[in-house]
C-alpha positions as CSV (number, residue, x, y, z in Angstrom):
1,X,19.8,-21.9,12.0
2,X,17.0,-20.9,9.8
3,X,13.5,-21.1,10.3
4,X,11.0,-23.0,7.8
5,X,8.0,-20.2,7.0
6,X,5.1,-22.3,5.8
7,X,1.8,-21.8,4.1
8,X,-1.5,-20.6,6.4
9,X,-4.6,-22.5,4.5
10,X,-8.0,-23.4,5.5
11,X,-6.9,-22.6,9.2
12,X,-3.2,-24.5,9.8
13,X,0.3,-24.0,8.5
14,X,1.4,-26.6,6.0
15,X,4.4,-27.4,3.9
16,X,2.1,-27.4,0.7
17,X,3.0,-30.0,-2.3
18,X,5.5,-27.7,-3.9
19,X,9.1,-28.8,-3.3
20,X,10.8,-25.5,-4.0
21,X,12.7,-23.1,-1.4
22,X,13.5,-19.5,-1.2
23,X,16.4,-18.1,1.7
24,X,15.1,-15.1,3.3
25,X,17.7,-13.0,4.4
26,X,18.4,-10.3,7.4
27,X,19.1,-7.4,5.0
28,X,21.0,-5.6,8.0
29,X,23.5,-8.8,8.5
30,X,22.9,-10.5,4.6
31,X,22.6,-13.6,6.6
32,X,19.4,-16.2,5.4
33,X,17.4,-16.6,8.3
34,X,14.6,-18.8,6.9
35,X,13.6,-21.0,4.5
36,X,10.3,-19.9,2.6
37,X,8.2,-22.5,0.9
38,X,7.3,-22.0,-2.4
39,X,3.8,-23.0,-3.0
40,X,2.8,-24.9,-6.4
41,X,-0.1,-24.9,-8.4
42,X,-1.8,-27.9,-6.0
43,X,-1.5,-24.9,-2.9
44,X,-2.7,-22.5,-5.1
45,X,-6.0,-25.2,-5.5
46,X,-6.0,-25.5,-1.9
47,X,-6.2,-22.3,-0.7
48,X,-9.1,-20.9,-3.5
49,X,-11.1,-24.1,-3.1
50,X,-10.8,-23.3,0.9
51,X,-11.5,-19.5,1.0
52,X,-14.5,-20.5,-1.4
53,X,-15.7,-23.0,0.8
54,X,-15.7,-20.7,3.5
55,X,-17.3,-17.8,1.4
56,X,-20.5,-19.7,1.4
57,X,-20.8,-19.5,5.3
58,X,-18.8,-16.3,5.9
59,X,-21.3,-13.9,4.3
60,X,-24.3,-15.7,6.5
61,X,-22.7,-14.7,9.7
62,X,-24.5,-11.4,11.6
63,X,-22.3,-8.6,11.0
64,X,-22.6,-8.0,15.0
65,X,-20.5,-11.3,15.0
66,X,-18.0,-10.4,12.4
67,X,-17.2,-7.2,13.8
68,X,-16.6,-8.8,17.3
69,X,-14.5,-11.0,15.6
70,X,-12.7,-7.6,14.1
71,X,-12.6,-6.2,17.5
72,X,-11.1,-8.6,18.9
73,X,-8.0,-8.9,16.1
74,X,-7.7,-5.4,16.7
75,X,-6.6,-6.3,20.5
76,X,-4.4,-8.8,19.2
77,X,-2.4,-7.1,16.9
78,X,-2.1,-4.1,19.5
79,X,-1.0,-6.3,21.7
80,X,1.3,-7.7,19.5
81,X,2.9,-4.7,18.1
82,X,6.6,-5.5,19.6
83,X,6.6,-8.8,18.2
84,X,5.5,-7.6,14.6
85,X,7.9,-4.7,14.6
86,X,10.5,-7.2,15.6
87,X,9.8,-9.7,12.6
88,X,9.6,-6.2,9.9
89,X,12.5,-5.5,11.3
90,X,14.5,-8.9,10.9
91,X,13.4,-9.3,7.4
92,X,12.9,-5.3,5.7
93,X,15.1,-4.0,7.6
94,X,13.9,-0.5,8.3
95,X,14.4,0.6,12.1
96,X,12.2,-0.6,15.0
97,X,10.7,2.3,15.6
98,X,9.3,3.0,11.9
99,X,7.7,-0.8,12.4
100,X,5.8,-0.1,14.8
101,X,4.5,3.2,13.6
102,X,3.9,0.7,9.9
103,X,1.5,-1.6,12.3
104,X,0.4,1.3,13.8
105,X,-1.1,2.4,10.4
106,X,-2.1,-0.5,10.1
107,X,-4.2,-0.9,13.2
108,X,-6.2,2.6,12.1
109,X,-7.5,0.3,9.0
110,X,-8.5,-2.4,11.3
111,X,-10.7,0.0,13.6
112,X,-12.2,1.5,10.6
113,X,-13.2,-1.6,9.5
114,X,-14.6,-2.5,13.5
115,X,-17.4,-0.2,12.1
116,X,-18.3,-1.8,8.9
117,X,-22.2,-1.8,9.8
118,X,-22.4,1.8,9.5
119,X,-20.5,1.5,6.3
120,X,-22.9,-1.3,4.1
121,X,-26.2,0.3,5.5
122,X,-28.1,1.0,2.1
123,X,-30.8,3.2,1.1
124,X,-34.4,3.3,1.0
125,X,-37.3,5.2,-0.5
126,X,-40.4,4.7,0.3
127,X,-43.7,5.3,-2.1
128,X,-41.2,5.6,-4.4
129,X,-44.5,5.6,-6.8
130,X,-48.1,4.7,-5.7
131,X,-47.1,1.4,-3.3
132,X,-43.7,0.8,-4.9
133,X,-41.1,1.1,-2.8
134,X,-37.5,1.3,-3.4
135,X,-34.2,0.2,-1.8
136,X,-30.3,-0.7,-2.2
137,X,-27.8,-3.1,-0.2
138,X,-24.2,-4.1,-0.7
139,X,-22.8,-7.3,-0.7
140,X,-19.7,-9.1,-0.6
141,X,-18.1,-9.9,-4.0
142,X,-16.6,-13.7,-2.7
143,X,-13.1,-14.8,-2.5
144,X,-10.6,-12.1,-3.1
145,X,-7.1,-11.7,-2.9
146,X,-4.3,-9.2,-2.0
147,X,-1.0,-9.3,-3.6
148,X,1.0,-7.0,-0.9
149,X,5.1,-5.8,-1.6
150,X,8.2,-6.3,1.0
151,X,8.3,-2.5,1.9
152,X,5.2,-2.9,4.4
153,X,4.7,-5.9,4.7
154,X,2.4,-5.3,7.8
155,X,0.5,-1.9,6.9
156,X,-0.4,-3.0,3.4
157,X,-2.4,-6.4,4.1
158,X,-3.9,-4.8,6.9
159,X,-5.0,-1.7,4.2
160,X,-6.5,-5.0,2.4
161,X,-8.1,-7.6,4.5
162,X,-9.9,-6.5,7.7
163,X,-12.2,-4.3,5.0
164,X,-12.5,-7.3,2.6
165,X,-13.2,-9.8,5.5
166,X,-15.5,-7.3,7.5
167,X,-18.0,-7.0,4.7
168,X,-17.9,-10.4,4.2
169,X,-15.5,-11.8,2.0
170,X,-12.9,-14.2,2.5
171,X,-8.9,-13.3,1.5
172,X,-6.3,-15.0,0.5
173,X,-2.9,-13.0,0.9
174,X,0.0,-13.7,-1.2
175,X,2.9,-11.8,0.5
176,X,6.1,-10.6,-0.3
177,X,8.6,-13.6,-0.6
178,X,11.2,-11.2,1.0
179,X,9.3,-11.0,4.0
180,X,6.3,-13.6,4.3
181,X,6.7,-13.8,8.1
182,X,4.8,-11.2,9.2
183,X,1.7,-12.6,7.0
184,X,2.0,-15.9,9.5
185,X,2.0,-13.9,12.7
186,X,-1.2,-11.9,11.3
187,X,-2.6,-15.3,10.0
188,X,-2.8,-16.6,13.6
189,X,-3.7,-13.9,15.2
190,X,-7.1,-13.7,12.3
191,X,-7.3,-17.7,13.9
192,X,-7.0,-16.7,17.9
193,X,-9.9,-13.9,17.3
194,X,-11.9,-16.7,16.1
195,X,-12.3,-16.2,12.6
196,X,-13.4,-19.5,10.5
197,X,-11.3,-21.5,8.9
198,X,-11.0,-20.5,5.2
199,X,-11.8,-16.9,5.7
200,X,-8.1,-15.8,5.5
201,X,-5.0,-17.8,3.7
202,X,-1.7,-17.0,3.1
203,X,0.0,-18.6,0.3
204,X,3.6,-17.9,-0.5
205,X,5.6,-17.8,-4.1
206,X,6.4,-15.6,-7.2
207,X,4.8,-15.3,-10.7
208,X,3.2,-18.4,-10.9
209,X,1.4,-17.8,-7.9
210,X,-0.2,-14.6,-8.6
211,X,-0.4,-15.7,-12.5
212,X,-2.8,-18.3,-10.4
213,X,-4.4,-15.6,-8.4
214,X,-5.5,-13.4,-11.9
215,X,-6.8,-16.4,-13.5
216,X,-8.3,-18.6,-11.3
217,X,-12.3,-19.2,-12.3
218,X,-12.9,-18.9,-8.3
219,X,-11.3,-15.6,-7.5
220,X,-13.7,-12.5,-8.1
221,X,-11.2,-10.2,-7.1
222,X,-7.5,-8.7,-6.7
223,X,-5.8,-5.9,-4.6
224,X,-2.4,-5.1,-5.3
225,X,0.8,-2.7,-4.4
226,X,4.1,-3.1,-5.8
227,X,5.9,-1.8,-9.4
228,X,3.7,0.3,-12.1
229,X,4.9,-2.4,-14.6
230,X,3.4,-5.3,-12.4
231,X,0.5,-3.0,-11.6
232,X,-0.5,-2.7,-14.9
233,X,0.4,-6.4,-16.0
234,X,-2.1,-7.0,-12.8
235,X,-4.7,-5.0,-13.5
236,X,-4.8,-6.0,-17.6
237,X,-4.5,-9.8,-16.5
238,X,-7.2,-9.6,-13.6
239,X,-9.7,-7.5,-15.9
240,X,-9.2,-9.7,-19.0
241,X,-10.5,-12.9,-17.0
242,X,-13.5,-11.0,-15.4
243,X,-11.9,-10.1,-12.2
244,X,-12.5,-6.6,-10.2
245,X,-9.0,-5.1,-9.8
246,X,-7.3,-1.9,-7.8
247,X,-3.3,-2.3,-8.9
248,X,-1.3,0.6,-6.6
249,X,2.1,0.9,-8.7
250,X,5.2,3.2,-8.5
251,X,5.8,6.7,-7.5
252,X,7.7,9.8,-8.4
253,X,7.0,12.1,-5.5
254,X,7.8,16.1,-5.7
255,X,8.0,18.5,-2.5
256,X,7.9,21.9,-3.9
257,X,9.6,24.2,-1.5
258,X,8.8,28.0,-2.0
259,X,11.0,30.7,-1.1
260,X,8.8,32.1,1.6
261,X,9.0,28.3,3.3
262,X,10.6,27.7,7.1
263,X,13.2,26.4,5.4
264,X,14.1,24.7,8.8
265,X,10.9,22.8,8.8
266,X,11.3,22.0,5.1
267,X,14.6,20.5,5.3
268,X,13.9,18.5,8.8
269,X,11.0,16.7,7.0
270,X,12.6,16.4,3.7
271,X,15.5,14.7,5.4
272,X,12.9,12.2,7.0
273,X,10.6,12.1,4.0
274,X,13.8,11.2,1.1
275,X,15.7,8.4,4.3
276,X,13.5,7.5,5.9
277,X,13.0,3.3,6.0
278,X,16.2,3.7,3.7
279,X,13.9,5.7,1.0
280,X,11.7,2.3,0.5
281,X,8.2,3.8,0.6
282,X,5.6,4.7,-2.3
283,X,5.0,7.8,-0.2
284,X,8.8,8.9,-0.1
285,X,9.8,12.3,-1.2
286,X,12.2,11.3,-3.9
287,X,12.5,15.1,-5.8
288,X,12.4,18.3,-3.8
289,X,11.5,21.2,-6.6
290,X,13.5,24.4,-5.1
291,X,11.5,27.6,-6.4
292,X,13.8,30.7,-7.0
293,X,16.5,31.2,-4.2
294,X,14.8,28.3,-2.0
295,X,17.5,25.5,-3.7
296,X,20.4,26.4,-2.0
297,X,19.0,27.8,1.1
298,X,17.2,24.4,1.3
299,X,19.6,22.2,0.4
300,X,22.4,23.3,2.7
301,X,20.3,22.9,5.9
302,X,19.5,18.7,4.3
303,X,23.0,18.0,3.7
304,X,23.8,18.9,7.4
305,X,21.0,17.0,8.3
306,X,21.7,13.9,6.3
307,X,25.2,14.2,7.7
308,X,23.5,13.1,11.2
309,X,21.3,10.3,10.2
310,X,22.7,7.1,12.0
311,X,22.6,4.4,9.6
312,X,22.8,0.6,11.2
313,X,20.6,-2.3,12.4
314,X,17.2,-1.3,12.8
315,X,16.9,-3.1,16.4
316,X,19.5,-0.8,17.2
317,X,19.1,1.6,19.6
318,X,20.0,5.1,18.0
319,X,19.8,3.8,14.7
320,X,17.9,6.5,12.1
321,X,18.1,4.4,8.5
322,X,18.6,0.9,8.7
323,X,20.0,-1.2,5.0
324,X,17.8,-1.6,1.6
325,X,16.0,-5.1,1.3
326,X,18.9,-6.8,-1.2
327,X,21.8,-6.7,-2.6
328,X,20.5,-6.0,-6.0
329,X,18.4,-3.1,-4.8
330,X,22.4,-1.9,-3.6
331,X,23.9,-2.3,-6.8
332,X,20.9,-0.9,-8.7
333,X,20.6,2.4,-6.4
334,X,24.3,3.0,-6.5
335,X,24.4,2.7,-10.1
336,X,21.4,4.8,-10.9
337,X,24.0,7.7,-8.5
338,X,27.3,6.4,-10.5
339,X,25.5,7.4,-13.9
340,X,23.9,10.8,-12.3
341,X,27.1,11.9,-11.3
342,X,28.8,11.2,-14.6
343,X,26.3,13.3,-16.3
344,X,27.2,16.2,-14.8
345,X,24.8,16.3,-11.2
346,X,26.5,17.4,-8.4
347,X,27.0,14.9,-5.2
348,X,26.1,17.1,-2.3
349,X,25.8,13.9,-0.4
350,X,27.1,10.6,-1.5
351,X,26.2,7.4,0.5
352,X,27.6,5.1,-1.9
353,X,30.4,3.5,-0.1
354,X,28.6,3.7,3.6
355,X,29.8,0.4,5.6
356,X,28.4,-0.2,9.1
357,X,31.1,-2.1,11.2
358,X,30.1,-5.0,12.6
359,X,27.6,-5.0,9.9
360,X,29.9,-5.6,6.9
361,X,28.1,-7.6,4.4
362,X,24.4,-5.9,4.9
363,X,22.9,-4.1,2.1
364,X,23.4,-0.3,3.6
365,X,23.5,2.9,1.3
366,X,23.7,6.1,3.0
367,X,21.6,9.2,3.0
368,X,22.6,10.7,-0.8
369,X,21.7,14.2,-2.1
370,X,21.9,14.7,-5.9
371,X,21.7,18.7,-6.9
372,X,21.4,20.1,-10.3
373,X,19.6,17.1,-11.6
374,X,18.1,17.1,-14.7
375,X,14.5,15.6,-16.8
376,X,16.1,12.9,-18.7
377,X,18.4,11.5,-16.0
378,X,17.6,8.2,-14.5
379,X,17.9,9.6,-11.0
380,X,14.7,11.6,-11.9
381,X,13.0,9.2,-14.4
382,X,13.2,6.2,-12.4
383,X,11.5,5.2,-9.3
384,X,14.8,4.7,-7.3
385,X,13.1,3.7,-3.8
386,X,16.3,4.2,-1.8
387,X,17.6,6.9,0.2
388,X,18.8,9.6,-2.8
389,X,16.9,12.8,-3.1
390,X,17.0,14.7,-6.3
391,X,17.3,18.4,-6.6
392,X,16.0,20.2,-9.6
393,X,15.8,23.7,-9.8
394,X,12.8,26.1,-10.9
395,X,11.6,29.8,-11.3
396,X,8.6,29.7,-10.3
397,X,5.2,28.0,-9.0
398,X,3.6,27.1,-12.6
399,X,6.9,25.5,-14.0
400,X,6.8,23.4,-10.8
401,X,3.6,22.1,-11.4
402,X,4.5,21.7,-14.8
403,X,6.9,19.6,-14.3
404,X,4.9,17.3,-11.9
405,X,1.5,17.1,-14.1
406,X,4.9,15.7,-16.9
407,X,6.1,13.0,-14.6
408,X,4.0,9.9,-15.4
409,X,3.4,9.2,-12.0
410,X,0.9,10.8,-9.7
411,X,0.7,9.0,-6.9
412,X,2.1,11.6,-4.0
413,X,3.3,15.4,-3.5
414,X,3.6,17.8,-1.3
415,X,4.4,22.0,-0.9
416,X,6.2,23.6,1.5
417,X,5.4,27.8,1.7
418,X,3.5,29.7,4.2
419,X,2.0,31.5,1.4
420,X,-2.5,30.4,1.6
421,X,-3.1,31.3,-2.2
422,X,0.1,29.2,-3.7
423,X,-0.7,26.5,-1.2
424,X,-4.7,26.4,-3.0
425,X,-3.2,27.2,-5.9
426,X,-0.7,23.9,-6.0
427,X,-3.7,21.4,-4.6
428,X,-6.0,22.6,-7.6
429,X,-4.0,22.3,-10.4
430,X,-1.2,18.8,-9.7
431,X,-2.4,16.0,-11.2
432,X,-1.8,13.9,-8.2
433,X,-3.8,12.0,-5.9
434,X,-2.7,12.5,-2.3
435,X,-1.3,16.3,-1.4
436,X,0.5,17.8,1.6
437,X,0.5,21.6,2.6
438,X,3.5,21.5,4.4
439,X,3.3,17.6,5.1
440,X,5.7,15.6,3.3
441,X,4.1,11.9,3.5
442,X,0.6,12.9,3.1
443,X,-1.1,8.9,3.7
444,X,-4.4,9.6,4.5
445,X,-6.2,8.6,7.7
446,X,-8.2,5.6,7.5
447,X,-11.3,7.0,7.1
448,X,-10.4,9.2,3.6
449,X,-8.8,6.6,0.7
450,X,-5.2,5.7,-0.6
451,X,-4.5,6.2,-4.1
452,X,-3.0,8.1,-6.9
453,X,-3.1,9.1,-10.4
454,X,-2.1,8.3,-13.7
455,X,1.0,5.1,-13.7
456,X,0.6,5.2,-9.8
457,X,-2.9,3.3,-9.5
458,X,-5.0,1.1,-12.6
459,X,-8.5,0.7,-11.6
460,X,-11.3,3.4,-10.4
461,X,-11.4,2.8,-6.7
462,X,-8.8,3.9,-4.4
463,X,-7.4,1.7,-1.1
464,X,-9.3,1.2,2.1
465,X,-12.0,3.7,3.6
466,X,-14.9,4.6,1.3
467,X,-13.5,3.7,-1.5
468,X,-12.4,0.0,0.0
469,X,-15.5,-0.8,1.3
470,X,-17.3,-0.1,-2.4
471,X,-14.0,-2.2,-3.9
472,X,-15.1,-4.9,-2.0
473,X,-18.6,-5.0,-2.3
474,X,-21.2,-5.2,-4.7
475,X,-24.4,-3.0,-5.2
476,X,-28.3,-4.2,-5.4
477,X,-31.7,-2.7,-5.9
478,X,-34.2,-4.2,-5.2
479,X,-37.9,-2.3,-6.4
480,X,-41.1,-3.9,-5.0
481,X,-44.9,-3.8,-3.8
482,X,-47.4,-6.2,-2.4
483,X,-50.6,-4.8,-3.8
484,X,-54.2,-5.4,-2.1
485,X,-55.8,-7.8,-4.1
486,X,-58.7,-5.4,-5.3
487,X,-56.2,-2.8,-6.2
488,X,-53.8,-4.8,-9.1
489,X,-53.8,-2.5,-12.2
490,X,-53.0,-4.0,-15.6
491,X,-49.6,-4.6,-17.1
492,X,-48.6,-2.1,-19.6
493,X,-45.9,-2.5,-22.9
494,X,-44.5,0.8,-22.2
495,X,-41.9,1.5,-20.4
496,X,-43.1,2.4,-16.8
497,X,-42.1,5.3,-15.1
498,X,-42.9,7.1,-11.3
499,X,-45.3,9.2,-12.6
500,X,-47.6,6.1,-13.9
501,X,-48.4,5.5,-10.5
């Protein structure tokens, strides 16, 4: 039995006018386990001409009353945090553990944005000059959409919507067709809090959905996380019909591990960093750079480690690393080890041929650990988002930041060394965006902004926070003075300044 997953817009699930299908599959089990509807180009008309509709009311309501409507969601997704986990789970499959930390994430978002009145108070000057005063206010930009990937397919809409919605926009959400359930669950939850109808839609489909999203007269802006390619194809195709776009792509992230590093600590949270959620996660720690006599110190102490992580089901009990989302994702990750090996990197750990029993036809590659890897392989060049971790090999600090500010993406990193001065040193000088000192996944708290550099993020303004709240909104300044009567001086040509006055 499969289960049909509909469309959520202006307030109720429908089947939309499109006729097409998609399986969605248990990656753990490669069984389908629902049917997705595919929405057409009369949904995607549906769903703008609703969320515009409800724009025009949205933005009138008190922000006292949105944010009890924000309170209240938070409640219900708290409360709701099993069932959630349980549907990541089912169709991602990373373990159930790591979904409920993903919607706890998630939840930190929705509380930050539970104090959006603190966030869109403006300025104000007074006597700016002689009876002029002076202030500035923020206000929502209209309907705007997210376009959110299958690896969180919880924690990334929630990065996107509660800030959009809070300062009063409305959202349509276009998830991942991999695993669109989720988006449902979090669509009536946004409905039992009591937001209007129209404020947030979920529309499902591929290309010709989101080609609808960049284009459409009616949609002022986009938020998106996936690919760098699609990030930039995004990001050009939203800008060039006059939307306001923040594209999140891929990631190449380094730990640097210094000789003077715990090496115990290093290896326990590169082991988590590099498997963890099967290695599917912008944030992962795909390269560890081993300084001097750190590599095989290092290395040595994560083999024995990967050798322990329990690969299986995710709703598992005991289960560490649960399958990658398809098949292809599989054959691609295995091949990208295949060619690594045959150019000359050494296996320290190979999870290429890794079957679960009972659990024979999921998608399941082990932990893998590729030493002695080199610039040009694919295993380096290549976001691999699966469970390998790359070993290269350098003598000292500046060749491994070298080697980082090379990679075209700059989204994560991380150091591991006990040493203050290498530590301020390696923050100054990687051109990165997000840094750990001895912190492997460094996602910032809700309250600072997600984003990286160079092919990791096209657009100025980072994810949630500060930065999300300024993505979403738009600035005014409004100048004025009501002069007495009596005291109305004459116009002037030139131009005026403060000091006329």
């Amino acid at each position: 039995m499969t289960t049909e997953i509909l469309h959520f817009i202006d307030g109720q699930e429908v089947a939309g006018a499109g006729e097409d299908r998609q399986d969605v599959f248990n990656p753990a089990t490669g069984q389908a386990t629902g049917s997705l509807h595919i929405g057409s180009p009369e949904d995607l008309q549906a769903a703008v001409a609703a969320a515009k509709k409800a724009a025009e009311s949205w933005n009138d309501i008190s922000i006292a009353k949105r944010t009890a409507i924000l309170f209240k969601f938070r409640e219900l997704v708290h409360a709701h945090t099993d069932e959630l986990a349980e549907i990541i789970t089912s169709e991602h499959g990373k373990v159930f553990s790591d979904a409920k930390g993903e919607v706890g994430r998630g939840l930190e978002v929705v509380e930050f944005a539970c104090g959006i009145s603190e966030h869109l108070k403006g300025e104000f000057s007074e006597q700016a000059s002689t009876g002029i005063d002076v202030y500035s206010f923020r206000q929502p930009l209209g309907v705007v959409a997210g376009i959110t990937p299958f690896n969180f397919p919880v924690m990334v809409p929630l990065w996107m919507a509660p800030v959009a919605i809070a300062a009063g926009n409305t959202f349509i959400l276009k998830p991942s067709e991999r695993d669109p359930s989720a988006a449902m669950l979090l669509a009536r939850l946004w409905k039992e809090a009591g937001l209007p109808d129209g404020v947030f839609n979920v529309l499902h489909g591929g290309k010709e959905m989101v080609d609808g999203l960049l284009t459409h007269e009616d949609v002022d802006a986009i938020s998106f996380v996936g690919s760098t390619p699609i990030a930039k194809y995004v990001y050009e195709t939203g800008t060039r019909n006059g939307k306001r776009v923040q594209a999140l792509g891929g990631a190449k992230n380094h730990a640097v591990i210094m000789p003077d590093a715990d090496m115990d600590n290093a290896a326990e949270h590169l082991n988590a960093a590099a498997f963890g959620s099967a290695g599917e996660r912008c944030m992962a720690i795909s390269v560890a750079v081993a300084v001097g006599d750190a590599a095989d110190r290092v290395i040595e102490k994560v083999k024995a480690l990967g050798e322990g992580v329990t690969v299986g089901n995710g709703m598992e009990k005991g289960s560490d690393m649960g399958p990658v989302i398809t098949p292809q994702a599989k054959e691609r990750i295995t091949r990208i080890i295949t060619e690594a090996e045959q150019d000359g990197a050494a296996l320290v750990l190979d999870g290429r041929d890794l079957v679960v029993p009972g659990h024979e036809e999921g998608f399941f590659v082990g932990p893998t650990i590729i030493d002695q890897g080199r610039h040009e392989m694919a295993a380096y060049e290549e976001e691999i988002f699966g469970p390998v971790l790359v070993v290269l090999r350098v003598d000292s600090l500046e060749e491994a930041i070298n080697l980082i500010n090379a990679n075209p993406y700059g989204n994560g990193t991380a150091i591991f060394t006990q040493n203050g001065a290498a530590a301020r040193t390696f923050q100054r000088k990687v051109t990165v965006g997000m840094i750990g000192v001895n912190v492997p996944i460094p996602v910032p708290v809700a309250w600072h902004s997600f984003g990286g550099w160079k092919n990791s993020l096209f657009g100025d303004l980072h994810i949630y926070g500060p930065d999300g709240i300024r993505f979403y909104t738009r600035g005014k300044v409004v100048t004025q003075r009501f002069p007495e009567p009596e005291s109305i001086s004459g116009a002037s040509f030139n131009m005026p300044t403060s000091g006329d006055h």
